[in-house]
C-alpha positions in Angstrom: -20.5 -9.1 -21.7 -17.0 -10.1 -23.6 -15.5 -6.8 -21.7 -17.0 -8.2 -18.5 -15.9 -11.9 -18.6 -12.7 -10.7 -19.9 -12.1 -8.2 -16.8 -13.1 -10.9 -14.4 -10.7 -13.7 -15.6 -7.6 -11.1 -16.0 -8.9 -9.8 -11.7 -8.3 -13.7 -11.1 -5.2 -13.8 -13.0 -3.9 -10.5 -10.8 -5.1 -12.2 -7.2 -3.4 -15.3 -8.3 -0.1 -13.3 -8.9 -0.4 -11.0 -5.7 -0.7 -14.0 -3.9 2.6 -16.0 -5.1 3.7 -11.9 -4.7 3.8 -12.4 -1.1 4.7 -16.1 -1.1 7.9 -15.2 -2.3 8.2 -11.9 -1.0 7.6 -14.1 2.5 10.5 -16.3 1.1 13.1 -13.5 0.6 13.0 -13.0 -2.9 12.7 -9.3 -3.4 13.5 -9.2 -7.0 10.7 -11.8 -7.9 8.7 -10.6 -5.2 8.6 -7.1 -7.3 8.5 -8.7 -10.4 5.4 -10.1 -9.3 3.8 -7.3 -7.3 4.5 -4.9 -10.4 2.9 -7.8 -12.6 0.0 -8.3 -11.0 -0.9 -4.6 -10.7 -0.9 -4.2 -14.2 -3.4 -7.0 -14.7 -6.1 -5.4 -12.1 -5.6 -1.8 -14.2 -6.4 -3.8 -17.1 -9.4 -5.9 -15.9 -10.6 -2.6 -14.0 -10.7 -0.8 -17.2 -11.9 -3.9 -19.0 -14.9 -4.1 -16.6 -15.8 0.5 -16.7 -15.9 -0.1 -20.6 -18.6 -2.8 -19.6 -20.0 -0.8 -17.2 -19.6 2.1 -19.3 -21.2 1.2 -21.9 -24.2 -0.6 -20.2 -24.7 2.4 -18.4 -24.2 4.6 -21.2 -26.9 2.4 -23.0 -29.1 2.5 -20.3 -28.9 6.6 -20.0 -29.5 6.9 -23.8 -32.6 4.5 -23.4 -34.2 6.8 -20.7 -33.3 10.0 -22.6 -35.0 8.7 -25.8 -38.2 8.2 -23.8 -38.1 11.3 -22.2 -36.6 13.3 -25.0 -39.2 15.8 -24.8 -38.6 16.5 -21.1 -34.7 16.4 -21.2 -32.5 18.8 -22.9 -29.7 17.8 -24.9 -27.2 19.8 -22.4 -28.6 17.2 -19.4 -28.1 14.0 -21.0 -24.3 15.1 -21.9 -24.2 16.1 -17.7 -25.5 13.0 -16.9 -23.7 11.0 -19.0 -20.6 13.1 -17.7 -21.8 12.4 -14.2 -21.5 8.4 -15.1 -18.1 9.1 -16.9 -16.4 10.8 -13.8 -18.1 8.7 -11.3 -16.3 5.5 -12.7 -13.2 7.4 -13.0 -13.5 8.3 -9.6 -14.3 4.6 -8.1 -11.1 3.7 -10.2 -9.1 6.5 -8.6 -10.6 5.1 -5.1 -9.5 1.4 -5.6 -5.9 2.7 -6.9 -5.8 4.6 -3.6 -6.8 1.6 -1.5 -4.0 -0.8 -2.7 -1.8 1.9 -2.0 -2.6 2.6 1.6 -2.3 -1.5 2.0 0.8 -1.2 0.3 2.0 1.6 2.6 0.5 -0.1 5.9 2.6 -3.0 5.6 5.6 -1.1 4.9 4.3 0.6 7.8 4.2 -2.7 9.9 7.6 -3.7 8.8 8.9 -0.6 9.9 7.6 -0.3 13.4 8.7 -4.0 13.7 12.2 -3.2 13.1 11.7 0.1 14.7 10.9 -2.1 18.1 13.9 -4.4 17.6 16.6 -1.3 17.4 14.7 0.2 20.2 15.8 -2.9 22.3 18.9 -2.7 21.1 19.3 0.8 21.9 18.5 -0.1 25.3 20.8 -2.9 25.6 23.2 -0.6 24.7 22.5 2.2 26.9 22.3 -0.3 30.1 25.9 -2.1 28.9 27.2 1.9 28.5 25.9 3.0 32.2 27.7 -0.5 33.6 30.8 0.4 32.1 31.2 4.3 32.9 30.1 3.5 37.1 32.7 0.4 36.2 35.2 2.9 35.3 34.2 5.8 38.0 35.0 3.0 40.5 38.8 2.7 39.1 38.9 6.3 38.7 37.6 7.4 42.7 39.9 4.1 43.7 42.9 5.1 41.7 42.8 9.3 43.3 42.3 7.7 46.5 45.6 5.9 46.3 47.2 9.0 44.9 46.1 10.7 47.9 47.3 8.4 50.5 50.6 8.0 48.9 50.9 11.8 48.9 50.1 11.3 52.9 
C-alpha cells in the first residue's frame, strides 16, 4: 500500500510538471520547456515502477496463496512460469506505456512539422508565381528589344 500511494502522488507530481512542460514550451522557452519535459518523465518511470513493485508483489502474494492450496496439483516448475508470466507481463505493460508517450511525443513533432511544412509550401508558391511574372516580364523586353534590332537592320 506505501509503494502504491507513493507511485500515485509522484504520477501527480509528473502530470503537474508535463503540464507547466507545455505551458512554457507554448511560451517559447525551450530550455525550460526540456528541463521540464525530461523532469517530469523521470517522475512517471519512478511512480510506474513504484506502483509494478505494488502490483508485483500483491500479485506475487496472491500467486503464492493459490499455489499453497493447490500445492499438490501444481508443480514447482508452474508456479515459477506463472509467476514469470506475471513478471514479464508488467514489464511488458511498462514497455507499452513508454511506447505510448513516445508516439505522442513524435505526433506533435509530427504536427509541428506538417504545420511548417504548409507554410514553406506557400511560400514556395509565392515564389514560383513572383519567378514566372518576372521571366514572361523579361521575355517581353527580350522579343521587344530583337524586334528593334531587326527593324533597324531594315
Amino acid at each position: 500500500a506505501e509503494d502504491l500511494e507513493q507511485g500515485m502522488a509522484l504520477a501527480r507530481l509528473s502530470g503537474e510538471l508535463r503540464a507547466a512542460h507545455a505551458i512554457v514550451r507554448r511560451l517559447r522557452m525551450p530550455v525550460l520547456a526540456g528541463f521540464l519535459s525530461d523532469r517530469s518523465e523521470r517522475l512517471n518511470f519512478m511512480a510506474v515502477d513504484a506502483v509494478l513493485r505494488a502490483s508485483g508483489t500483491r500479485a506475487l502474494g496472491t500467486a503464492l496463496a493459490a499455489t499453497g492450496k493447490d500445492i499438490g496439483e501444481l508443480s514447482a516448475e508452474e508456479v515459477a512460469e506463472g509467476v514469470t508470466r506475471l513478471i514479464a507481463s508488467a514489464a511488458l505493460e511498462e514497455r507499452s506505456e513508454e511506447l505510448e508517450e513516445e508516439g505522442e511525443a513524435y505526433a506533435e513533432v509530427g504536427v509541428d512539422e506538417v504545420m511548417g511544412a504548409a507554410a514553406l509550401g506557400e511560400v514556395a508558391r509565392d515564389l514560383t508565381l513572383e519567378g514566372i511574372t518576372e521571366t514572361s516580364m523579361a521575355a517581353a523586353e527580350l522579343g521587344a528589344a530583337a524586334e528593334a534590332a531587326q527593324a533597324k537592320k531594315r
